[in-house]
C-alpha angles and dihedrals in degrees: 000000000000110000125223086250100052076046094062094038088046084055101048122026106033142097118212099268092042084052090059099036085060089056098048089053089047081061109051111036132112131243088277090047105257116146094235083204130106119239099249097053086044079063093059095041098060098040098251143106113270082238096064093040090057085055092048094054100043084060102044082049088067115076108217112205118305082359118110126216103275086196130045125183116228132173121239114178091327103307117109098241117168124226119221102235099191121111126339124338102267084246093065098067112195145249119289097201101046108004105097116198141161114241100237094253121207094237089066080067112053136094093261103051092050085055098058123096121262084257098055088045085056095053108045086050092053085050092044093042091049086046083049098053089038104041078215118134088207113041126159140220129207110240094245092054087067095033121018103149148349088282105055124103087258132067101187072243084065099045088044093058090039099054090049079050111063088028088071107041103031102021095124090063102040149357140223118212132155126224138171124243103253097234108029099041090222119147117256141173126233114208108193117184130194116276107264097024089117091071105041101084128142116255112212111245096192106108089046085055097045088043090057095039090056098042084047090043085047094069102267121107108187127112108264104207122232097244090061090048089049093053086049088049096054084052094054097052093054084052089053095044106042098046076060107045089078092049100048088057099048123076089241128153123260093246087063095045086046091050089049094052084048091053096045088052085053098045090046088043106043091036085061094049083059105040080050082058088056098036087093100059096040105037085153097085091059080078093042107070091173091047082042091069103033086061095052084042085064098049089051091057093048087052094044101050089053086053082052086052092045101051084034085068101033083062100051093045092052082050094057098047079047089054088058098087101150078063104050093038079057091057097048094050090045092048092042087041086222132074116289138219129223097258086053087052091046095053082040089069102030098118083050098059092046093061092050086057099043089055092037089053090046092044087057108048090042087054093044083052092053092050099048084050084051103053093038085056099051112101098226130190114283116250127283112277094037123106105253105183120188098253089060086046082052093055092042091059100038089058093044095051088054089058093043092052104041075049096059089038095059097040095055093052087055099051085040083061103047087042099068108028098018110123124297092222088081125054114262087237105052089033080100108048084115110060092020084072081036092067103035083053086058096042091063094039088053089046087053094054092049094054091057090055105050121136116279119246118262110250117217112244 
């Protein structure tokens, strides 16, 4: 999508081949926003030398006054990739009610639209994001929208040259006229695209590209099929969304939202590379695109639930440095040279309480969504008024007790781990509170759903 605010910026700060490397890396970045492109196919994509491009970057990656960085570096595995930092990340989505965008149409990306002017590009935006918004194929413009003043981006020269211009490289798809408003006489201009238009608009391929480069890089060569990219994708955006979704709906700060978009990268990412470890021993999911992504579902609740642990114990051992006032109270007298009161020790240690919000938030979303996976997982017994037999009630428990069991598994090595190399700051015996109530809390859940699935009673004939 292009945003309403790529949209402004498109309209007003660019040249024409920035205008078209801003669309490029609109279509090829992943969900965070990274062009998952090297430079030097960027350069063909956009219709320019590597060498200019270079040039086109370094200056998009300097903000210029109220201007932010359009582009941003960033390292991925080792490789300088640049993030398009323009609008929402693409995993977002948007807002159906409020949020305005512009379809990326095909025409944007063809040979005759990079040879128009800055002014024709303009133009023919302004007409696509209105369609967009419309979902109208003929839309209009008053006059003084396009030029109101001597200061606008249009001279009536300029729209002039603009309108011959895309008459004769892009005519066949769509056609420039102007008219007059029947009852107020005023100047207008009529945009008519081609029928159909609406619908021929470019999908971004990125994350498919980046979801079959990780599983290759991780050691399997096989094709993965679309359709089966396609089911792991589906599994990766819930991680994404719904790691957001509390968030959305708490007042937290924007270091905590960034931190949970990095983790559910990590989780996605390092969940395929093992799922590509296990691809050799089970190519039939390669067949399977459904099992393909129920198995990928399980891993990511297995990695989930150890960064649970993780930020479970992050935020206990922060706890235990905050409970040390006469400390910190030490270190603040020390800093001010003179004796201290509790609100100076409490802005002493501000930074410090922040980071134990921050673990003890993301602790929390990443455990509510283990336990959501948990209970969706869990076979229950089917609604009152339906035949349950006893065989049905069998399968039920035997695929309950897998999960129970590969739960308790995981959350053992994990107390074994923390255990044994968890921070020194907190007692051996108390490094494990956490996931100690964690898995209590399972246990009765589990017993619960025993208890639902107990045999039925044998009736007498």
């Amino acid at each position: 999508m292009i945003y309403e605010e790529t949209y402004q910026y498109l309209l007003r700060h660019v040249s024409s081949t920035e205008f078209d490397t801003c669309l490029y890396a609109l279509l090829h970045s992943d969900w965070d926003g990274v062009i998952q492109s090297p430079l030097h196919s960027m350069a063909r994509g956009v219709g320019t030398t590597e060498k200019y491009l270079r040039q086109i970057i370094r200056k998009l990656t300097s903000p210029h006054g109220s201007v932010q960085k359009v582009f941003v570096p960033v390292d991925q595995d080792g490789e300088l990739l640049y993030k398009f930092n323009l609008g929402p990340a693409s995993i977002l989505g948007f807002y159906s009610k409020s949020d305005r965008y512009c379809k990326k149409y095909r025409f944007f990306y063809s040979d005759a639209f990079k040879g128009l002017s800055i002014h024709g590009k303009r133009l023919l935006l302004m007409a696509a994001f209105r369609m967009s918004v419309l979902r109208s194929e003929e839309v209009l413009f008053d006059y003084s929208e396009i030029v109101p003043d001597g200061r606008s981006l249009f001279t009536r020269k300029r729209l002039l040259g603009a309108i011959d211009a895309v008459h004769e490289a892009l005519g066949h798809l769509v056609t420039i006229t102007f008219a007059s408003r029947a009852f107020s006489k005023k100047e207008v201009l009529v945009i008519t695209f081609k029928e159909g238009i609406l619908t021929q608009y470019m999908e971004n391929r990125a994350e498919r590209t980046l979801l079959r480069k990780t599983i290759f890089n991780s050691g399997f060569l096989g094709h993965i099929s679309d359709s089966v990219c396609m089911e792991l994708e589906r599994v990766g955006k819930y991680i994404y969304r719904s790691f957001l979704q509390q968030a959305a709906s708490s007042n937290i700060s924007t270091d905590i939202r960034e931190e949970l978009l990095k983790l559910a990268r990590f989780v996605y990412t390092h969940s395929l590379r093992k799922l590509a470890h296990a691809l050799p021993a089970n190519k039939q999911l390669l067949l399977a695109p459904k099992q393909a992504s129920a198995y990928l579902s399980k891993i990511i609740y297995n990695e989930t639930l150890e960064q649970m642990a993780k930020y479970a114990h992050q935020a206990e051992s922060i706890k235990s440095l905050l409970d040390r006032e006469p400390f910190h109270r030490e270190i603040s007298e020390k800093a001010l040279g003179r004796k201290v009161n509790a609100r100076e020790v409490t802005e002493h240690i501000e930074p410090i309480l922040q980071k134990h919000h921050q673990a003890e938030f993301i602790r929390s979303v990443l455990n509510d969504w283990c336990e959501k996976w948990l209970i969706s997982r869990v076979k229950k017994v089917p609604e009152e008024g339906r035949k349950v037999t006893n065989e049905d009630k069998q399968t039920a428990s035997d695929y309950m007790t897998s999960i129970r069991n590969d739960t308790y598994g995981e959350l053992d090595k994990l107390m074994a781990t923390i255990r044994k190399y968890g921070s020194h700051a907190i007692a051996p015996a108390d490094r494990n509170a956490t996931l100690a109530n964690k898995k209590a809390s399972l246990q009765a859940f589990f017993a619960i759903q025993k208890d639902r699935l107990a045999p039925l009673p044998l009736t007498s004939c």
